[in-house]
C-alpha positions as CSV (number, residue, x, y, z in Angstrom):
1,X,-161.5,-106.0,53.4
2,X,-163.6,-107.7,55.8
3,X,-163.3,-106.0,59.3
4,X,-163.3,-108.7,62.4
5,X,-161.8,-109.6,66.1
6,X,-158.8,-110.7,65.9
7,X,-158.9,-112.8,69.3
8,X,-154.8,-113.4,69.3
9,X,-154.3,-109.9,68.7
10,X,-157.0,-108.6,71.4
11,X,-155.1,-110.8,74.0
12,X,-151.9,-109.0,73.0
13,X,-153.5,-105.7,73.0
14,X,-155.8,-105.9,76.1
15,X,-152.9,-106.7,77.7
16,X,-150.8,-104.1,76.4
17,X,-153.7,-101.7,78.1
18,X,-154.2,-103.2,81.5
19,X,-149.6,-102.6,81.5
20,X,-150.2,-99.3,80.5
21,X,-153.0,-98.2,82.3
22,X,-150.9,-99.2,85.6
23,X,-148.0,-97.6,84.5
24,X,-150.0,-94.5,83.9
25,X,-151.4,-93.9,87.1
26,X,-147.8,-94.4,88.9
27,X,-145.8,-92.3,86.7
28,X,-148.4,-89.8,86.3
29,X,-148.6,-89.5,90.4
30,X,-144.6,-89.3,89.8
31,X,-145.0,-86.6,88.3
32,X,-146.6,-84.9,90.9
33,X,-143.8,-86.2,92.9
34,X,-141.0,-84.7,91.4
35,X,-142.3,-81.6,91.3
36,X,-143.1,-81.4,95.2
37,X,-139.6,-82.6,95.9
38,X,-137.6,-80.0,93.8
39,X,-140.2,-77.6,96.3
40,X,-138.8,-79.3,99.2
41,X,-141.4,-81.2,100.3
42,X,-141.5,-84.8,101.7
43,X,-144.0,-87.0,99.1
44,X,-145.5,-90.3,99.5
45,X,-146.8,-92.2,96.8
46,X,-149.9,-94.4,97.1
47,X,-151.6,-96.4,94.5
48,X,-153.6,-93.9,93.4
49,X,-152.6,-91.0,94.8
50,X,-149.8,-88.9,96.7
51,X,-149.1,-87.1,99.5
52,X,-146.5,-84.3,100.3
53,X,-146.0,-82.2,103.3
54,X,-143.2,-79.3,104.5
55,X,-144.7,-80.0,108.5
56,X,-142.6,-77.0,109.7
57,X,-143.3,-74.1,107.1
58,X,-147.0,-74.6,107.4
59,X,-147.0,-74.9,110.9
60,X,-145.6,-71.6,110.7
61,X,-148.1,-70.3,108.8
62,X,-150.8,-71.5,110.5
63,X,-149.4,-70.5,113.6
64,X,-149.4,-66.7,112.6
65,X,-152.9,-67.1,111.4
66,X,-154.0,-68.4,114.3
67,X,-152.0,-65.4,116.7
68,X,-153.3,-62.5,114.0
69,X,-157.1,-64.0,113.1
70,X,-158.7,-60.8,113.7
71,X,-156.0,-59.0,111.6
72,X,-156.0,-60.9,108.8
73,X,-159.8,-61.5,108.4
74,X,-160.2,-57.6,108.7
75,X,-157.3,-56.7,106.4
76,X,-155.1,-54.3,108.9
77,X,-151.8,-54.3,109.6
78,X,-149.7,-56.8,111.4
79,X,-146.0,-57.5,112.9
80,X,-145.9,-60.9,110.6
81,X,-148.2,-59.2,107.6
82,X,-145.1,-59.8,105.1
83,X,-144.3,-63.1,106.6
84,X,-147.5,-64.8,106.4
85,X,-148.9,-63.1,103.0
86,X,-145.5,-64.2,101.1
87,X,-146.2,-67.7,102.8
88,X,-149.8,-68.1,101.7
89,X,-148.5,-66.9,98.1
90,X,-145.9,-69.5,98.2
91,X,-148.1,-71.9,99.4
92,X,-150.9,-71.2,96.6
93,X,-148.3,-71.4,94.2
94,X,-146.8,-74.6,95.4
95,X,-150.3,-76.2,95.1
96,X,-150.7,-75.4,91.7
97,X,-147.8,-76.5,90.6
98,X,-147.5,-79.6,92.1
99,X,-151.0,-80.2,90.7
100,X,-149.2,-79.5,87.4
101,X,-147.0,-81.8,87.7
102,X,-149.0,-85.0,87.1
103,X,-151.0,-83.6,83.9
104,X,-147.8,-83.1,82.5
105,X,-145.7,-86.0,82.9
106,X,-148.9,-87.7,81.0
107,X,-149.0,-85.1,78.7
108,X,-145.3,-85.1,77.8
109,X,-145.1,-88.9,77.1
110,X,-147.7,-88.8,74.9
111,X,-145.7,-86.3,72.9
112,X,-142.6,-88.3,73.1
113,X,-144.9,-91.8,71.8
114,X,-146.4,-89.3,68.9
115,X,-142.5,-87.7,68.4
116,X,-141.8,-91.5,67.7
117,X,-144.4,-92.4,65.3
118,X,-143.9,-89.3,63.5
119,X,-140.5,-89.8,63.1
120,X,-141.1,-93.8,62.0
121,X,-144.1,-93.2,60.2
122,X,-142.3,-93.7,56.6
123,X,-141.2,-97.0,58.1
124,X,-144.3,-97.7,59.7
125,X,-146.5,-97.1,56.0
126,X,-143.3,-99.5,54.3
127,X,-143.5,-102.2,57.0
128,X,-146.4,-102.0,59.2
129,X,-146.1,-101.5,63.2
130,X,-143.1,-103.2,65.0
131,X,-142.6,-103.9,68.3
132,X,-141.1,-100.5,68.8
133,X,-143.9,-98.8,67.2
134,X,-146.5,-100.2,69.2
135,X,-144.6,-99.5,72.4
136,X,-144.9,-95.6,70.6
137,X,-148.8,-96.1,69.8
138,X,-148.9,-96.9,73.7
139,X,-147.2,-94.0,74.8
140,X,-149.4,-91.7,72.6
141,X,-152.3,-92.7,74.2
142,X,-151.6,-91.7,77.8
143,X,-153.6,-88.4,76.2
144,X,-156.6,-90.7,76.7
145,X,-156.5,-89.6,80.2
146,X,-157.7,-86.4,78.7
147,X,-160.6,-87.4,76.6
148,X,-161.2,-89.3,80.2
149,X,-162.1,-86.4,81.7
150,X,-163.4,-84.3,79.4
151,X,-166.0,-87.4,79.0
152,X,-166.4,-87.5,82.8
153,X,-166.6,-83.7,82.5
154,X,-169.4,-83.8,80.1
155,X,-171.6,-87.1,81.4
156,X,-171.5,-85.6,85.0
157,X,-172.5,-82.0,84.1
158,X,-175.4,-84.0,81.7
159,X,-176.3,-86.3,84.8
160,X,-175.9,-83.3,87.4
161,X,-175.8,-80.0,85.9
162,X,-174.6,-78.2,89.0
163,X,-171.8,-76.6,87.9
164,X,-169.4,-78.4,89.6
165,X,-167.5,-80.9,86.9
166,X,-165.2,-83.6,87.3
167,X,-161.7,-83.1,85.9
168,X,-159.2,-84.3,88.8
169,X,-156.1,-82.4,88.8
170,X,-157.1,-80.6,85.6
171,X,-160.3,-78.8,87.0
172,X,-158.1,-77.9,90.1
173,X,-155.8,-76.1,87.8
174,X,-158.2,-74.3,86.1
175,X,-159.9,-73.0,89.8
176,X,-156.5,-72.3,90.6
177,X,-155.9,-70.1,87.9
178,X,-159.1,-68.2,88.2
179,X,-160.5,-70.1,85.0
180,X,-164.1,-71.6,84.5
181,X,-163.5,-75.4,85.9
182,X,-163.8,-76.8,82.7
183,X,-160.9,-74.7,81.1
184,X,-158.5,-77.0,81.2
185,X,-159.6,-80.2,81.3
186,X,-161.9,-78.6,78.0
187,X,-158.7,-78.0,76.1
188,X,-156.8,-81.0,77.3
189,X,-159.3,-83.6,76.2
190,X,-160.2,-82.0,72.7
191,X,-155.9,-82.2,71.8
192,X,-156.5,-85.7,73.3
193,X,-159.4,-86.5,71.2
194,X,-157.9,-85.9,68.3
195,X,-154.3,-87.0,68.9
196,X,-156.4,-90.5,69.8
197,X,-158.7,-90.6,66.5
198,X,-155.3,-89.8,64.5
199,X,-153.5,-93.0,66.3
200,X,-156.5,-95.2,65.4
201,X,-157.6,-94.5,62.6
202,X,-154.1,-93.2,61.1
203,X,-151.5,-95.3,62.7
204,X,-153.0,-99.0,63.6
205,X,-153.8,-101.0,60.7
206,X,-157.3,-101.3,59.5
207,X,-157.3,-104.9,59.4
208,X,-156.8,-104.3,64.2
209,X,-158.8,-101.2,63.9
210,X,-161.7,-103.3,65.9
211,X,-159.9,-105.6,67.4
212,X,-157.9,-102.5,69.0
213,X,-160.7,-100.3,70.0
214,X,-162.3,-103.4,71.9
215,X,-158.7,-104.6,73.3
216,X,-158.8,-100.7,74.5
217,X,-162.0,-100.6,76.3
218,X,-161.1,-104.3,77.7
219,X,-158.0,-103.9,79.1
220,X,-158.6,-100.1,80.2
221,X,-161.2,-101.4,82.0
222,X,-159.9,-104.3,83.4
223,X,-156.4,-102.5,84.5
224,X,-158.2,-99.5,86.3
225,X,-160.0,-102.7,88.2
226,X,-157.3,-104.8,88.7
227,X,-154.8,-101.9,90.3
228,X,-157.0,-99.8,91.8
229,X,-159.4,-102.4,93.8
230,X,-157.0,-105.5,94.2
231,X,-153.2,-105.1,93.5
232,X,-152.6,-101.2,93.7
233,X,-153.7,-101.3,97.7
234,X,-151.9,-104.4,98.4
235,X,-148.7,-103.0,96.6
236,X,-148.4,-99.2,97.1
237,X,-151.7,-98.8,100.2
């Protein structure tokens, strides 16, 4: 069977990736958001990122510090020792979960898109993909974000082999949690990798196997562009 570019279908599919790419990055920074509200704090969401803030609790904190520097930085006892330990714990605790948060709303709808195959894969071997099982094939790919970073992970340590990594939220996890930087974002990317390769090269047709890889790069590309530098600050700056 002779292997081309399908140009109708790369339309279809670029397109499919510059939706999804933008949908990505807002629910993912969602998720972050829900998890900071059911904390209490006030969020924001921006294009690319979000904020959130508890102004008063903090304050607090920092307050203490500030009255009981000498204290703290020397370890001895103080009238707020309880107050403001429990508050840095919470605080610590809240970061890390909150950085949690976006991970794995990405992480849990690429389960639910590879639940979906897996459950319509008889029908998908009988019939070929539908419309509903490329919506699935879409959603099973948000684990790309993984074998994002571990790539990024990999080229920057190659390019600048300081130690340092990139990995977004997923190397802050892994500092928060006392692990080597790349713990997570290692681990994350390799389930990625492999959950990717099995959609490709198991799930879309061979006939679209090109034409998909290229619509892929295209329109992952092209969305990142396209929201991040031009709609993404007008819309949500």
């Amino acid at each position: 069977m002779k292997i081309s570019i399908d140009i109708k279908h790369l339309i279809f599919i670029s397109l499919g990736f510059v939706l999804f790419t933008i949908i990505g990055t807002i629910s993912h920074e969602y998720g972050h958001i829900i998890v900071a509200k059911s904390l209490g704090y006030e969020t924001t969401l921006h294009y690319g990122s979000m904020n959130y803030d508890n102004s008063s609790f903090q304050k607090n904190i920092i307050e203490i510090y500030n009255q009981n520097k000498t204290e703290i930085e020397n370890g001895t006892e103080f009238k707020q020792k309880a107050e403001y330990e429990n508050g840095v714990k919470k605080l610590t605790n809240d970061i890390l979960l909150v950085r949690i948060g976006g991970p794995l709303q990405t992480i849990m709808t690429g389960m639910i898109g590879l639940i979906i195959i897996f459950w319509r894969r008889k029908k998908i071997i009988e019939y070929g993909l539908k419309l509903f099982d490329w919506l699935a094939v879409f959603l099973s790919l948000f684990w790309l974000r993984e074998v994002f970073n571990l790539t990024m992970s990999i080229g920057s340590e190659l390019i600048k082999p300081d130690g340092s990594y990139f990995g977004g939220d997923e190397k802050k996890i892994s500092e928060l949690l006392n692990l080597w930087s790349g713990t997570v974002s290692g681990v994350l990317g390799i389930i990625g990798l492999f959950i990717s390769i099995f959609i490709v090269f198991r799930i879309v047709p061979k006939h679209l196997r090109l034409t998909f890889i290229a619509g892929g790069f295209l329109g992952g590309i092209f969305g990142f562009i396209l929201w991040m530098n031009i709609l993404g600050p007008k819309i949500l700056p």
